[in-house]
N, C-alpha and C positions, 0 to 999 in steps of 0.2 A: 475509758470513762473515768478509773479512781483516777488516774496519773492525771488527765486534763482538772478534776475536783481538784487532787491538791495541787497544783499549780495555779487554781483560782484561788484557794485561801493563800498559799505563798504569798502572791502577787497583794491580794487585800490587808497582808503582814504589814508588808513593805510600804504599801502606801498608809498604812497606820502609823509606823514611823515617822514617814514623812511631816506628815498631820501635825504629828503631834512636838517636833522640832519646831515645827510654824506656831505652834500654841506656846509654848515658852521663849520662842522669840518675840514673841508679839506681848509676853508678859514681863520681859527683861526688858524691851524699848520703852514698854508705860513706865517702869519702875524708876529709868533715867528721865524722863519728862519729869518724873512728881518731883523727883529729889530735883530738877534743875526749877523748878515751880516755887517750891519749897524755899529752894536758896534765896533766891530772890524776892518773895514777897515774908522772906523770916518764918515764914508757918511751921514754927517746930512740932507742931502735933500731926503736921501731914509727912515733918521727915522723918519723927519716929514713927511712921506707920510704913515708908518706906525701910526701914532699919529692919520691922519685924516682917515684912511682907517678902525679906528675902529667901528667907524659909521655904517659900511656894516653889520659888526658882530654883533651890538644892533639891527640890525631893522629885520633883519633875526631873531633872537631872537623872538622879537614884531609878528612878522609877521608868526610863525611858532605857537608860544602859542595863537593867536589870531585861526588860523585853530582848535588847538586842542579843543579849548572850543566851536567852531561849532560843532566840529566832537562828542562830548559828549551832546551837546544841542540836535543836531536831532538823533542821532543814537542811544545815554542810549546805550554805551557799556557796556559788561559785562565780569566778569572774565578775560580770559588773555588781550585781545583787551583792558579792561579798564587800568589793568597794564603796556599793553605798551605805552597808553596812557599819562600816569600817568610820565613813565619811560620816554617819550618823554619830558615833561614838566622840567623833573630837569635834562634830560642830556642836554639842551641847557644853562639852566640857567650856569651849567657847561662850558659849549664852551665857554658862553656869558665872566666869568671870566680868561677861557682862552687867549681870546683876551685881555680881559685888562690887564694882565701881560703882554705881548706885547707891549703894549703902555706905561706901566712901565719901563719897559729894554727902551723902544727907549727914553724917557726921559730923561733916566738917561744917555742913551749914548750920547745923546745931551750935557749934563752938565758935560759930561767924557774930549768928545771934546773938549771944552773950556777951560778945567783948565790947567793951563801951563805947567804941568808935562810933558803931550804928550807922544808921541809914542806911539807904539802898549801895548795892554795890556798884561803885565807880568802872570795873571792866566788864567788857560787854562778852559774854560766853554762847549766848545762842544761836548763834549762828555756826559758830564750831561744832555747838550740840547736835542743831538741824543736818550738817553733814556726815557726821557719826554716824546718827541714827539712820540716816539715808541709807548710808552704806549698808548699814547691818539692812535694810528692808530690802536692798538691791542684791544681795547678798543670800537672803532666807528664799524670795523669790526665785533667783537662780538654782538655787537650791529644788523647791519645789516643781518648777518647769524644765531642769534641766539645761539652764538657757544660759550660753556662756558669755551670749553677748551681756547679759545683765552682769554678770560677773565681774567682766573685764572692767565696766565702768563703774562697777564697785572702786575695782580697785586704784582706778584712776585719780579716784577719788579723796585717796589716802594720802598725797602730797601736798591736796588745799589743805584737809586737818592738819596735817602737821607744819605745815605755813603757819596758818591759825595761831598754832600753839607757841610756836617760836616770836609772832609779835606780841602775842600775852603775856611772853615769858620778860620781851625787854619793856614793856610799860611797867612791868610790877618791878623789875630793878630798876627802872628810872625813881617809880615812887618812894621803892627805900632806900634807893639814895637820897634824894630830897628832902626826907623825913623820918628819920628811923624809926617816930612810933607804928609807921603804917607797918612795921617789919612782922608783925605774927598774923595780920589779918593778907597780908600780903603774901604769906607764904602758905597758909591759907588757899586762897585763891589758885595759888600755883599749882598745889599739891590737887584741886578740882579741876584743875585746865588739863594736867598732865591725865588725870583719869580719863576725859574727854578725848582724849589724840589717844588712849589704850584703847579706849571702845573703837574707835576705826582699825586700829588694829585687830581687832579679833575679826570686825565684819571683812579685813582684808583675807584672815584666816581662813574662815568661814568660803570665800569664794575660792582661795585654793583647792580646799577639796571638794569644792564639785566638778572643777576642770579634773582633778584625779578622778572623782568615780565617774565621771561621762567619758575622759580618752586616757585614763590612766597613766598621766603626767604628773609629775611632783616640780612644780611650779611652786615650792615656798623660796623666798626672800630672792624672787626674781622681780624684776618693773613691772609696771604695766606694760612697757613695750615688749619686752622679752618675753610676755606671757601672751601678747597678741602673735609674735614672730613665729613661738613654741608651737600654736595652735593651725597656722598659718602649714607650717610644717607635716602636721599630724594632723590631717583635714578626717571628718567623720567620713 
């Protein structure tokens, strides 16, 4: 009967973790919404709220790795329990830089604001964003279900973004070349496009290790294919 109790709190640990990755992920995606909201409609007093509101996202961070290294101090996981573990520790660290691009974009859009160029911005980023974000949501889910099918088209994912980003990258050099004053609000933009294609990269991260703690594959800086092939291989 003790040994069945604590293996019900174990288990209730574990899915506290879980929870609670999903709670700062879902609090690092709004943070990228406001700052790309922000850019766009100039609201500098919504991007420095994004600026100070990344704070939430560090200590969640602190405060989530602080659990995991109890949860490994009394309990000596083993096998999968340790890899989700494990997979806990570096999807946050994840999250944690997803918010900071977050705080990047609202920076920059601060300094967008000001320069006398003004008006709305001429490249269109949201739709890059909406993939990002995708990712990272297809990404936290797998995570929480276990479901690698989510994963996989996470990471499928990650070659539209980075398309994306590569035609954003030659509009904005087509424009300074045309015109060199567009040259700091243009690089500007770049320096938020390239954050943009990082945040898919982390949601690609992110799906890596949950194919690690579900079949205990290290599937980083392999394709999508290679990671459909891998699994294909090592069937559950």
């Amino acid at each position: 009967m003790s040994d069945n109790h604590t293996s019900k709190n174990f288990d209730l640990e574990l899915e506290s973790l879980r929870t609670r990755v999903l709670q700062m992920g879902g609090m690092a995606e709004q943070q990228v919404h406001r700052a790309i909201d922000g850019l766009y409609s100039g609201d500098t007093e919504l991007l420095e709220a994004v600026i100070r509101d990344d704070e939430r996202v560090n200590q969640m961070e602190i405060e989530i790795d602080a659990l995991c290294n109890q949860v490994i101090a009394r309990r000596q996981p083993t096998a999968i329990d340790l890899r989700m573990i494990v997979s806990v520790l570096k999807a946050i660290a994840d999250i944690e830089r997803v918010g900071d691009k977050a705080r990047k974009i609202a920076r920059l859009g601060i300094s967008i604001a000001s320069q006398s160029a003004g008006g709305p911005l001429n490249v269109e980023l949201n739709h890059m964003t909406d993939t990002a974000l995708r990712m990272l949501r297809l990404s936290l889910d797998g995570f929480a279900r276990l479901d690698l099918a989510l994963v996989t088209e996470a990471v499928r994912l990650d070659e539209q973004v980075n398309a994306e980003y590569r035609g954003v990258a030659r509009q904005l050099i087509t424009y300074m070349m045309e015109d060199p004053r567009t040259i700091t609000r243009s690089l500007d933009i770049l320096t938020i496009a390239k954050a943009i294609e990082r945040i898919g990269d982390h949601a690609t991260n992110i799906a890596e290790y949950v194919v690690y703690m579900v079949k205990g594959l290290n599937v980083r800086h392999a394709t999508a294919d290679e990671v459909e092939a891998q699994l294909k291989e090592d069937p559950l």
